[in-house]
Backbone as CSV, one residue per row, in Angstrom:
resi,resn,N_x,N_y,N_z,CA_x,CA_y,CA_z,C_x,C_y,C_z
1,UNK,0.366,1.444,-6.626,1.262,1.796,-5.548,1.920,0.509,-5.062
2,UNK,3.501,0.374,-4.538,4.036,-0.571,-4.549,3.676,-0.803,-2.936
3,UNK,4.121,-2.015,-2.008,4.079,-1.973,-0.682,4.898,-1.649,-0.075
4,UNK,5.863,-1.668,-0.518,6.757,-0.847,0.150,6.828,1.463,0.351
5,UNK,5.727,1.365,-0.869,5.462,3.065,-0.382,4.298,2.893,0.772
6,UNK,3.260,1.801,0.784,2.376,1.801,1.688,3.236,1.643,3.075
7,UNK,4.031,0.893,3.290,5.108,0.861,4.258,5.980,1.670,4.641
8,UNK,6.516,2.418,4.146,6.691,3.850,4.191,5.898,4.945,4.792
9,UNK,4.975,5.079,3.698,3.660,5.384,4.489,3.086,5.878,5.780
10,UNK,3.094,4.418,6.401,2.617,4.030,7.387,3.570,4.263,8.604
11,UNK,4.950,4.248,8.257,5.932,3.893,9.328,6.230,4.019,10.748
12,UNK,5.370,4.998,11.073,4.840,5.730,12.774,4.103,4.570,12.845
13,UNK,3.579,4.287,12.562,1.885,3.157,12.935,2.409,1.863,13.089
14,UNK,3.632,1.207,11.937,4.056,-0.222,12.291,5.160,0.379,13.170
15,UNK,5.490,1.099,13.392,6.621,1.008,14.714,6.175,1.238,15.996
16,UNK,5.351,2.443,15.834,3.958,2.000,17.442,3.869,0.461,17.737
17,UNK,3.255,-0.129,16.644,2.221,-1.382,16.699,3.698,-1.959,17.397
18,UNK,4.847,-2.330,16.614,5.729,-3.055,17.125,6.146,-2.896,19.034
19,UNK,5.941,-1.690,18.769,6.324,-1.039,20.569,5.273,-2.045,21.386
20,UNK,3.923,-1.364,20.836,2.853,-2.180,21.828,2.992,-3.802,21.671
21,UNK,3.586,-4.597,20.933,3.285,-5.478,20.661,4.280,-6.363,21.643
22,UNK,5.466,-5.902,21.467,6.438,-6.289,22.128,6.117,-6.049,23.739
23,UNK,5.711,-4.718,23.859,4.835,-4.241,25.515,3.980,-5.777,25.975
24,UNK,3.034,-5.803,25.036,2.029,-6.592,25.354,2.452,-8.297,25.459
25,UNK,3.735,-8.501,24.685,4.340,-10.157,25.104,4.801,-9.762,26.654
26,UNK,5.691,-8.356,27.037,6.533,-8.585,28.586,4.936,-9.035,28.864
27,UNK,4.044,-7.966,29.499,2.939,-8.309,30.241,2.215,-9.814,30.093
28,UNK,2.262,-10.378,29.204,1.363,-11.623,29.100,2.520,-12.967,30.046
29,UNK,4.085,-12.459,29.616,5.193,-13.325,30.127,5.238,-13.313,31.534
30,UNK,4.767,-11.627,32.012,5.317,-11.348,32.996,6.825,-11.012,33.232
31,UNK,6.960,-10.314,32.175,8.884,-10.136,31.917,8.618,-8.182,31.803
32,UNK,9.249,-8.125,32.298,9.673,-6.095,32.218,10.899,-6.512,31.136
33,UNK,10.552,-5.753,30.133,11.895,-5.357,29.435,12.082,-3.351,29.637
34,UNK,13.319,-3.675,29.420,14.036,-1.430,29.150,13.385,-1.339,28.087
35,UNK,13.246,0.082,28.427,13.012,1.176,27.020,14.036,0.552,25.973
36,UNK,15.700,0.510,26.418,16.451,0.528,25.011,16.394,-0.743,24.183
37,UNK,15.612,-1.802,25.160,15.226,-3.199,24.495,13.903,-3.259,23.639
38,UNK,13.321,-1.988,23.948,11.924,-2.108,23.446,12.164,-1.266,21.957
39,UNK,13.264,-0.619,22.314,13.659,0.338,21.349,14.500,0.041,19.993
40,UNK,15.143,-0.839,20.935,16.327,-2.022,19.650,15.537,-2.445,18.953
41,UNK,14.514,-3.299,19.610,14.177,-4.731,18.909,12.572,-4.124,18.276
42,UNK,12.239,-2.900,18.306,11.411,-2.515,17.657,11.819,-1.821,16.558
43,UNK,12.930,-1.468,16.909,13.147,-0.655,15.359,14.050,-1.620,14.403
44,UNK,14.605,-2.856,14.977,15.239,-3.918,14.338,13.579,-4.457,13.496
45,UNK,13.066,-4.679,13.773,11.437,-5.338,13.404,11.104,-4.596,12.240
46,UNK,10.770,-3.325,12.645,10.744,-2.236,11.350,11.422,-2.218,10.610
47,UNK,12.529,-1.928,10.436,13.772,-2.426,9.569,13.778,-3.587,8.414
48,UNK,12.928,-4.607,9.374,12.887,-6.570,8.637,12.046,-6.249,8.045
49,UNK,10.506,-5.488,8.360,9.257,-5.392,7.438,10.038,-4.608,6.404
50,UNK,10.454,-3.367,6.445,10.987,-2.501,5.167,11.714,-3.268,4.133
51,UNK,12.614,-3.717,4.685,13.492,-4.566,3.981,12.882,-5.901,2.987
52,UNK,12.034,-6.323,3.659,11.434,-7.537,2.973,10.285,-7.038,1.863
53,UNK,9.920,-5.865,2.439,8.446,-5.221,1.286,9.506,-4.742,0.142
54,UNK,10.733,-4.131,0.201,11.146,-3.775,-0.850,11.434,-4.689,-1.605
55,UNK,12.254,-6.002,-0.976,12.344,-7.284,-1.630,11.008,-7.641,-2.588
56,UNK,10.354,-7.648,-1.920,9.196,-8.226,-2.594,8.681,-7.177,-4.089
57,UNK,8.681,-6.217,-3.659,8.090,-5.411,-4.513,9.454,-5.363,-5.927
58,UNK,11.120,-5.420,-5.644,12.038,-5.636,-6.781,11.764,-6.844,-7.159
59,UNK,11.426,-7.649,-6.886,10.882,-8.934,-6.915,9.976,-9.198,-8.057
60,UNK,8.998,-8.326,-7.855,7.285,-8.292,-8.529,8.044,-8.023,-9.823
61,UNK,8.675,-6.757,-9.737,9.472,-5.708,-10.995,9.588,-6.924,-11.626
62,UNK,11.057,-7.531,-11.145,11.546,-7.946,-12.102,10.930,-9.430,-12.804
63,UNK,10.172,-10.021,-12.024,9.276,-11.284,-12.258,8.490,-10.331,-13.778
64,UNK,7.764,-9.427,-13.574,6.905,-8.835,-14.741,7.794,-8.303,-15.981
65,UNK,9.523,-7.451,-15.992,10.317,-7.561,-16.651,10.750,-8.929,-17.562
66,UNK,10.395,-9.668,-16.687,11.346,-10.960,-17.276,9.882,-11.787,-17.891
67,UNK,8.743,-11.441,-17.667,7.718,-11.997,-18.289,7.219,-11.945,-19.035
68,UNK,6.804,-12.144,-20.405,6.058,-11.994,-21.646,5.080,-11.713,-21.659
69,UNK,3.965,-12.155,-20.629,2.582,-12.113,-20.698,2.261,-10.814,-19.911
70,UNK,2.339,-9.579,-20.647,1.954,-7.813,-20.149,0.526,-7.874,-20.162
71,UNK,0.285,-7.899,-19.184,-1.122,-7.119,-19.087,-1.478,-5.721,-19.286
72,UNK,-2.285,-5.466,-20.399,-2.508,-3.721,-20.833,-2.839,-2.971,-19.461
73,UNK,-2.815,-1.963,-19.692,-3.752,-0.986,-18.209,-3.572,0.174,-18.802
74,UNK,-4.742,0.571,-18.984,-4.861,2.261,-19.385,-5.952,3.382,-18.019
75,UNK,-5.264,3.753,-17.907,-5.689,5.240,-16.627,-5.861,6.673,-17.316
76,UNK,-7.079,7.042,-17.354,-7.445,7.908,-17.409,-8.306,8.444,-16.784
77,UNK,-7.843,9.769,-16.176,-9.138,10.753,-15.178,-8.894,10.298,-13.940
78,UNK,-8.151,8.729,-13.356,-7.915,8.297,-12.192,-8.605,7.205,-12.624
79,UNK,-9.442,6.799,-13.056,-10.144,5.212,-13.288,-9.064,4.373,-14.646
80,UNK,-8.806,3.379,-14.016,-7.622,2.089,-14.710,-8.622,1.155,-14.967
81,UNK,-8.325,1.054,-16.173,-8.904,0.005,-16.980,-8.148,-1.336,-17.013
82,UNK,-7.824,-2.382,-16.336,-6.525,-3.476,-16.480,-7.473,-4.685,-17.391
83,UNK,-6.661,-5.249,-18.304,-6.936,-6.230,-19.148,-7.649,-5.656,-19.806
84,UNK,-7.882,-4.265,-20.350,-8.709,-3.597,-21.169,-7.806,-3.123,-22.202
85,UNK,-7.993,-3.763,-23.767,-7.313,-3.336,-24.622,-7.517,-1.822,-25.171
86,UNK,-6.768,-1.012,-25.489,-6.964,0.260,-25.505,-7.439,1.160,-26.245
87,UNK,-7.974,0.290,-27.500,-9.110,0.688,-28.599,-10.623,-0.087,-28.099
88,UNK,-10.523,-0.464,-26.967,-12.155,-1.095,-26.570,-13.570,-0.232,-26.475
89,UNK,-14.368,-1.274,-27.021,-15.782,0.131,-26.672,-15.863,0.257,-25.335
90,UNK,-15.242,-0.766,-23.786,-15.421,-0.429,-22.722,-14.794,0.207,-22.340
91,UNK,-13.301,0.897,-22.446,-12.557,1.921,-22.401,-12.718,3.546,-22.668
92,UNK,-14.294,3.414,-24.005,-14.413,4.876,-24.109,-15.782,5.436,-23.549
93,UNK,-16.078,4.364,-22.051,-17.585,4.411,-21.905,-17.026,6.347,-20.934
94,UNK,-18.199,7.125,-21.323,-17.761,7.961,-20.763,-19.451,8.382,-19.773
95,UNK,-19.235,9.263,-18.436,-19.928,9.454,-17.396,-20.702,10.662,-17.844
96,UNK,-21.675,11.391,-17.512,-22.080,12.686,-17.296,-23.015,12.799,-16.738
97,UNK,-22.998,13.575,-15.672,-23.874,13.940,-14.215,-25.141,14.753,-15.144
98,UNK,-26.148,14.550,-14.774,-27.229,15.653,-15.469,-27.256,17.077,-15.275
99,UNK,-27.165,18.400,-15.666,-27.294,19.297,-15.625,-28.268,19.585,-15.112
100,UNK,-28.475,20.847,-13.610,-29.382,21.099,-13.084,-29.306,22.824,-13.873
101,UNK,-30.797,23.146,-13.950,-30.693,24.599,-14.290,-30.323,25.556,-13.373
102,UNK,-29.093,26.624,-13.643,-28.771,27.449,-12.729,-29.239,28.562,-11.699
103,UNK,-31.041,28.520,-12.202,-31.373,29.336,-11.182,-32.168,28.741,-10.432
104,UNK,-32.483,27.770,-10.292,-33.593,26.821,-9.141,-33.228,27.410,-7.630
105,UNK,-34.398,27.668,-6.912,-34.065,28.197,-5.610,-34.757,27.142,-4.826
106,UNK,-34.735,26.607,-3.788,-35.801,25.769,-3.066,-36.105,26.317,-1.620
């Protein structure tokens, strides 16, 4: 998952946080700011985080596009195997829970 979907995500929670955060500098300053100042400059804030996680994350893309050295990753069932070549004996380790007999009563 890139950070910018975690940022997404999240986006109620860093724009709260920004509200309180900005709340919590007036009070420490002793400065009252307006709602529409708390409102600007919090959703201007949100905006800079979005903007910069996407940066970063076209960023990652294209740094790994433009790079030679691929690291394998194989996913199966939900468990990713990374730096695991894809004929490995640790790739085909497989799980199984023990079978309980179906009529046990306790």
């Amino acid at each position: 998952m890139a950070i910018s979907d975690s940022v997404v995500a999240n986006l109620t929670t860093i724009y709260l946080a920004a509200i309180a955060a900005i709340k919590a500098y007036g009070l420490a300053t002793g400065r009252s700011y307006s709602g529409g100042f708390v409102l600007l400059t919090s959703t201007a804030a949100v905006v800079l985080i979005l903007i910069g996680t996407l940066a970063w994350d076209v960023s990652r893309k294209a740094t790994y596009a433009l790079s030679r050295d691929h690291v394998h990753e194989m996913c199966r069932g939900g468990i990713c195997w990374h730096g695991v070549a894809f004929k490995s004996s640790a790739s085909q380790v497989r799980f199984r829970l023990p079978q309980q007999p179906p009529n046990l009563r306790l």
